[in-house]
N, C-alpha and C positions, 0 to 999 in steps of 0.2 A: 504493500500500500504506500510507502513512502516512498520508496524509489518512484513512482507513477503521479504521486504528489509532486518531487523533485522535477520531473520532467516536463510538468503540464506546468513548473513556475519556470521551466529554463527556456520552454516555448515560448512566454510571454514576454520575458525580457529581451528575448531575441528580434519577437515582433516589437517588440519600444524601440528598441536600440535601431532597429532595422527602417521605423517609421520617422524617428528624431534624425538618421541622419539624410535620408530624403528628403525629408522636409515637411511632413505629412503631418501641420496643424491639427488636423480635426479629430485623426487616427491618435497623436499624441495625447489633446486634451480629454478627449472620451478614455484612452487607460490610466491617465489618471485620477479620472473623478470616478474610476472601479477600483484605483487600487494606488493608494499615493508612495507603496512602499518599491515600486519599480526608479523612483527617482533617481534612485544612486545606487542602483546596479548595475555593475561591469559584464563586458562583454570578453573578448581574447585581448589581450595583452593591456587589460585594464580599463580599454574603452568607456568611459558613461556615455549617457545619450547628451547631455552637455557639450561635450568634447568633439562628441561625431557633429553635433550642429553647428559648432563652433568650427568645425574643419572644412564644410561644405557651405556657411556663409548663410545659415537660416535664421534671421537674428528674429524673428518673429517666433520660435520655437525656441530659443536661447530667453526671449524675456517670458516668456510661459513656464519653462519651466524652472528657470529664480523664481519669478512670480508662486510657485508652491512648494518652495522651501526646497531646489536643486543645492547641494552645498557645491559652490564652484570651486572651494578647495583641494578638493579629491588630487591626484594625481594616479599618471597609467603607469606602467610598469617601466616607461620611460623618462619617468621623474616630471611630467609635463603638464602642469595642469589646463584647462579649457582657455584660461588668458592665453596663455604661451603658444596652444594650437592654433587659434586665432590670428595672434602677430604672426607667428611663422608661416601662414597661408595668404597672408595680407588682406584679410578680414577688420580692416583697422576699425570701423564703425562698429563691430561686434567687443574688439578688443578692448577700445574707450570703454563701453558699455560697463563692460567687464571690472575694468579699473576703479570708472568712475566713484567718487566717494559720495555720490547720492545714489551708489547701487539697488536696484532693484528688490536684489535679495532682503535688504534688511527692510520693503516692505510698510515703510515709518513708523518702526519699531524704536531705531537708535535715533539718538538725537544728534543736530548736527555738528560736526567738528572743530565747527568757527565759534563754539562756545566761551566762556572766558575759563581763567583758569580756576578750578576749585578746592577752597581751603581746607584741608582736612586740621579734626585734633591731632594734637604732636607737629604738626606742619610749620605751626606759625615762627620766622626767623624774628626775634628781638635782639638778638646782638648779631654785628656785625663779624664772623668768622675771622677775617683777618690773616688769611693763612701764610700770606707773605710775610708776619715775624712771628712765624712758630722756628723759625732759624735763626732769628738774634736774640740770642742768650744774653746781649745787654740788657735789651730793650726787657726780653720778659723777667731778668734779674730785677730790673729797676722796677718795673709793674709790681711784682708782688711785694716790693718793699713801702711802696704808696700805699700813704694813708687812704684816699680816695678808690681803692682796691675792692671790688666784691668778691666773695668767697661761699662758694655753698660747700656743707657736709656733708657727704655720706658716708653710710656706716654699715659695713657687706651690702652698696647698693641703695640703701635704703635711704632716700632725704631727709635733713633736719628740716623740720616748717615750725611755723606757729600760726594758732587760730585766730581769728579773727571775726569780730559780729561788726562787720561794716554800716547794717542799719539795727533802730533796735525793733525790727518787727520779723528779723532773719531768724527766723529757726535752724538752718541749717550754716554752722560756723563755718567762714571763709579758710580756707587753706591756701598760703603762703609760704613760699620758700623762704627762712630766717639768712639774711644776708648778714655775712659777720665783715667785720674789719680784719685787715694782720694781726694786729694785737689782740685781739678774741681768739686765732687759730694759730696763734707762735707755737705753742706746745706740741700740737698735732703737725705742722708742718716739719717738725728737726724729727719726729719717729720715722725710723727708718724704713717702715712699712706701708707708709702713704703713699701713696699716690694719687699727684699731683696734674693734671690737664690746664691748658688753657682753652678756656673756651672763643672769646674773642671779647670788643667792646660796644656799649649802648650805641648804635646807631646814631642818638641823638645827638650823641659828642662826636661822632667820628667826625675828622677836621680832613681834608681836601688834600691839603699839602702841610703837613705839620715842617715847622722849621727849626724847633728845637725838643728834646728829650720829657720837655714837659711839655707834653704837647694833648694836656687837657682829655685824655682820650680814657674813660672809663674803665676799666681790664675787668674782667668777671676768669675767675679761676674758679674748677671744682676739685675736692680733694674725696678720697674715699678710703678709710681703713677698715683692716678687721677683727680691729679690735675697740671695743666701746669708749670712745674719746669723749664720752658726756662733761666727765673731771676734768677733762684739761682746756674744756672750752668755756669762755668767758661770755654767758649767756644772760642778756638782760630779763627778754619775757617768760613770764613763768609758764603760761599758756603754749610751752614748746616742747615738742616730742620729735622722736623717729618714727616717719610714716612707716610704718610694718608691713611689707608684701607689697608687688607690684599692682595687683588687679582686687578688688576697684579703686585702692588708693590713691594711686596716683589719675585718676579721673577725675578727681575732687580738683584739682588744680586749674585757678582758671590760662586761655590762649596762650600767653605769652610765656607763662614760667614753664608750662606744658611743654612747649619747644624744649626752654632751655632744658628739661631733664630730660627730653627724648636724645638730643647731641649727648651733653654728661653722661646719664648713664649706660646709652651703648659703647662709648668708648671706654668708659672703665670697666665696663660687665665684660669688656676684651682682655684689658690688661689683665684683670682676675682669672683668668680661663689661659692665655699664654705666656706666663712669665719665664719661661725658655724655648731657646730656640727649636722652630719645629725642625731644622733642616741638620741639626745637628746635635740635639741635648743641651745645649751649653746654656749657661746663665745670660741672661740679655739684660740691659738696662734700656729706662724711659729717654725717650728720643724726641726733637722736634716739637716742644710745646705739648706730648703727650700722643703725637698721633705718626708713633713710629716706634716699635721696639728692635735697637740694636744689639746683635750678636757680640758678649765679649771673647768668643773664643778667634783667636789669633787664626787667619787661614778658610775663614768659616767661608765655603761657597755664596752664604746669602747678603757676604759684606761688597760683592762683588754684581754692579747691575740693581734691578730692580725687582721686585721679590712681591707677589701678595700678601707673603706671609710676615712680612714684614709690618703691615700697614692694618689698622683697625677694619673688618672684616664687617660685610652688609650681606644677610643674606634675603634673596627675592623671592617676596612669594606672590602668586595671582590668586587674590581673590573674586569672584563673578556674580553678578547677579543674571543668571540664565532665564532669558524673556523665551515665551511659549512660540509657535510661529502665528496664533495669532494674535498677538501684541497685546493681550489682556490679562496672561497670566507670569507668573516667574516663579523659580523653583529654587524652593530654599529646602535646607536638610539641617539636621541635628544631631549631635554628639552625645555619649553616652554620660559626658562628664556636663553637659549641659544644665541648669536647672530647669526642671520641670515644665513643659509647655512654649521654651526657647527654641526657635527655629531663626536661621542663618543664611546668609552663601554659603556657596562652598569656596573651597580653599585649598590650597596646597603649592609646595614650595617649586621653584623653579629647578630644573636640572640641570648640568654644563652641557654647552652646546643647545640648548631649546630657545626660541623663540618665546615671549611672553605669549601673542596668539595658541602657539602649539601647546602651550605650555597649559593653559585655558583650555583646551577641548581635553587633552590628555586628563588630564585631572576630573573634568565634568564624566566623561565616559568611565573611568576609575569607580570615582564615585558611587555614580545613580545611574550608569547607563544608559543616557542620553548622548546624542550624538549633537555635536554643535558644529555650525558654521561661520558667520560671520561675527567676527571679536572687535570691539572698538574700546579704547584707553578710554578713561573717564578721570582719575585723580588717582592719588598716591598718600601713604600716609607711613609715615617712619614710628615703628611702634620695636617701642626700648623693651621687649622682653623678650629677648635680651638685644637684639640688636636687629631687626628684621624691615623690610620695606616693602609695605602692604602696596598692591599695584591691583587697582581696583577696576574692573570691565565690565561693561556690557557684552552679554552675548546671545548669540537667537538660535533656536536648537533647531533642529533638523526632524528629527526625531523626540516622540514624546512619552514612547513607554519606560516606564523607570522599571531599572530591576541593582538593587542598592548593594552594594559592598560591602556586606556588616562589618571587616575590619577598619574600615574608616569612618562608613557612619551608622545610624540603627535606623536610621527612618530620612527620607527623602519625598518632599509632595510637591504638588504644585496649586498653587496659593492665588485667588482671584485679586485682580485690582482693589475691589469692596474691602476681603480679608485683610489687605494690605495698608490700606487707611484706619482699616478699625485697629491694626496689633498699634501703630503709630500713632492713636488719638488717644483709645482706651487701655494698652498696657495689658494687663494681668489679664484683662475682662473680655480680650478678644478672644478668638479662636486661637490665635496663639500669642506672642510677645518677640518683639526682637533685642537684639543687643542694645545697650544704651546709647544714647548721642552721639558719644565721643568714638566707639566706633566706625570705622568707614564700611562695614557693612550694613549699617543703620543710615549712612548718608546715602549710600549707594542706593537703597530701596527708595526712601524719598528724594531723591532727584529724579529715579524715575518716574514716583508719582508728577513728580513735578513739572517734567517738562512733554506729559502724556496731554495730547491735543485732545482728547477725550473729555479731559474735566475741566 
């Protein structure tokens, strides 16, 4: 029975394949509207019907079938995808089509490119980097001897803040990162276990062309030990502790210090993680303002050239908000470790050598078994635990049956535009809840509400 099954489905795609590359409009749209999973089945040597129309110049049968969710990504056994067969036959009018970034495919599902750029939490810069004197050792000598110097603590990671009730009708007390002077952090700075960063200066001050040593310019250093420096620090308000744990802690923080501890602490959560050399064992010391650890063994290959390993470490991950193909639904999944009733994107880390797109469908099909097509960049968000860079997409699936990975996640659905405003207005009370604010997979679902022609 199966074998007879198999055959009466190898007929059919033979007839698609066979009518997409003739040209046969009416033959194509009638087997899809019998059967829309003949889209991106291949023929010998990996042929789609895409490819064969795209090869014979049928752009009428090319926008038909983007128009129901054709993925033009595919490639044949010749590495070539339906663009590439296009230009290479001089099908230029099919080609554009193909390129085009108001492509068909995505149906006005994605929103368009020429958007402005979007702020994520962790994102926002308040100090000025500076990277060109993380190599004068005068200049940052001098910096940290300034009285006018800011200083944050942390303690394995953890920042010193204090609370704050900025109005008195706040119920919820302000959390601030506690700025010390030199003379608060002298003790903690001569242990020999600190480590010391430069992060840069207040924007506000930076000066154009400074012309002399004092040249007004604010410095913000962070320091981190691991050992509890409470005693040796010279602390005014009482109302000051070590935030404990990175999530939801540090969420409390408002825009701007948010930054500063997403820079801070993925560069120190580095230095904690490699304080020898990976290329050879040997002891390395703090380098460069903090964003370089050198080799001291004599001879070491990695003192030699330019080295990753050398340099504070980012690593990338995509995460997606995968839209339905037709434009009203998106598919979020949830983790075991989730609480109760939380649903998400999905996620997952980049590989060496993958493309953020590839990287995006790979992980999506992983996951839930969806197949995705068209990926568009949306915003990015640098998230310190420990050091990672969220790279946030759109993407339109292809395919809509889910069948879930339980090693990665336990449940996978797909969630209507309505369900998506209510987890977003009413929280707990919807059908289900997303991540809070300050994640970018919470911004990610509402930009798409947002820029949805619909509402």
């Amino acid at each position: 029975m199966t074998s007879v099954q198999m055959s009466a489905k190898d007929e059919m795609v033979e007839q698609f394949l066979d009518s997409a590359s003739r040209g046969d409009l009416a033959k194509v749209s009638t087997m899809i509207s019998h059967s829309s999973q003949v889209l991106n089945e291949s023929g010998r040597q990996g042929w789609t019907a895409l490819m064969l129309a795209a090869r014979n110049g049928h752009f009428d049968v090319v926008k038909t079938l983007l128009l129901n969710g054709c993925n033009k990504f595919l490639v044949n056994k010749s590495g070539q995808t339906a663009y590439d067969i296009a230009k290479f036959w001089g099908h230029r009018h099919i080609a554009h089509f193909l390129a085009s970034s108001g492509d068909i495919t995505l149906h006005g599902i994605l929103p368009s490119n020429k958007s402005t750029e979007n702020e994520t939490y962790f994102s926002r810069e308040y100090l000025n980097r500076m990277s060109d004197k993380r190599t004068d050792l005068e200049w940052l000598s001098a910096k940290q001897s300034s009285p006018e110097t800011v200083f944050i603590v942390f303690h394995n990671l953890d920042p010193f803040v204090t609370t704050e009730q900025e109005e008195i009708n706040d119920i919820q007390p302000k959390l601030k990162l506690y700025r010390f002077g030199r003379n608060s952090v002298k003790e903690v700075l001569e242990k020999s276990d600190t480590v010391v960063i430069f992060l840069g200066a207040e924007k506000q001050k930076c000066l154009p062309s400074p012309v002399s040593k004092e040249d007004g310019l604010i410095a913000w250093f962070a320091l981190n030990t691991p050992t509890n420096p409470t005693e040796n620090l010279k602390v005014r308000a009482s109302n000051s502790l070590f935030l404990t744990g990175p999530m939801p802690a540090l969420l409390k923080l408002n825009e701007d210090e948010a930054g500063i501890v997403a820079q801070a602490r993925s560069v120190l959560a580095w230095h904690s993680q490699y304080s020898f050399c990976p290329t050879c064992g040997g002891k390395t010391k703090v380098d460069e303002g903090g964003y370089k650890r050198t080799c001291l063994t004599k001879g070491c290959s990695s003192l030699q050239g330019i080295h990753n390993t050398c340099y504070p470490r980012v690593d990338p991950v995509v995460i997606m908000l995968v839209l339905h193909p037709d434009g009203n639904q998106c598919l979020l999944g949830r983790k075991k470790i989730f609480p109760p009733g939380m649903y998400s994107c999905l996620a997952g880390f980049i590989e060496p050598g993958e493309t953020i797109e590839n990287a995006v469908r790979r992980e999506v099909l992983e996951e839930s078994g969806v197949a995705v097509g068209p990926v568009q960049y949306i915003s990015c968000q640098p998230w310190p635990m420990s050091s990672s860079l969220m790279i946030g997409c759109f993407a339109v699936a292809v395919s809509t049956a889910i069948k879930v990975d339980e090693n990665e996640i336990e449940d996978a659905r797909w969630f209507s535009r309505q369900d998506v405003i209510d987890a977003l207005l009413k929280g707990n009370q919807a059908v289900f809840f997303m991540p809070p604010r300050q994640a970018i997979a919470h911004f990610l679902v509402k930009h798409w509400i947002g820029i949805n022609s619909n509402l």
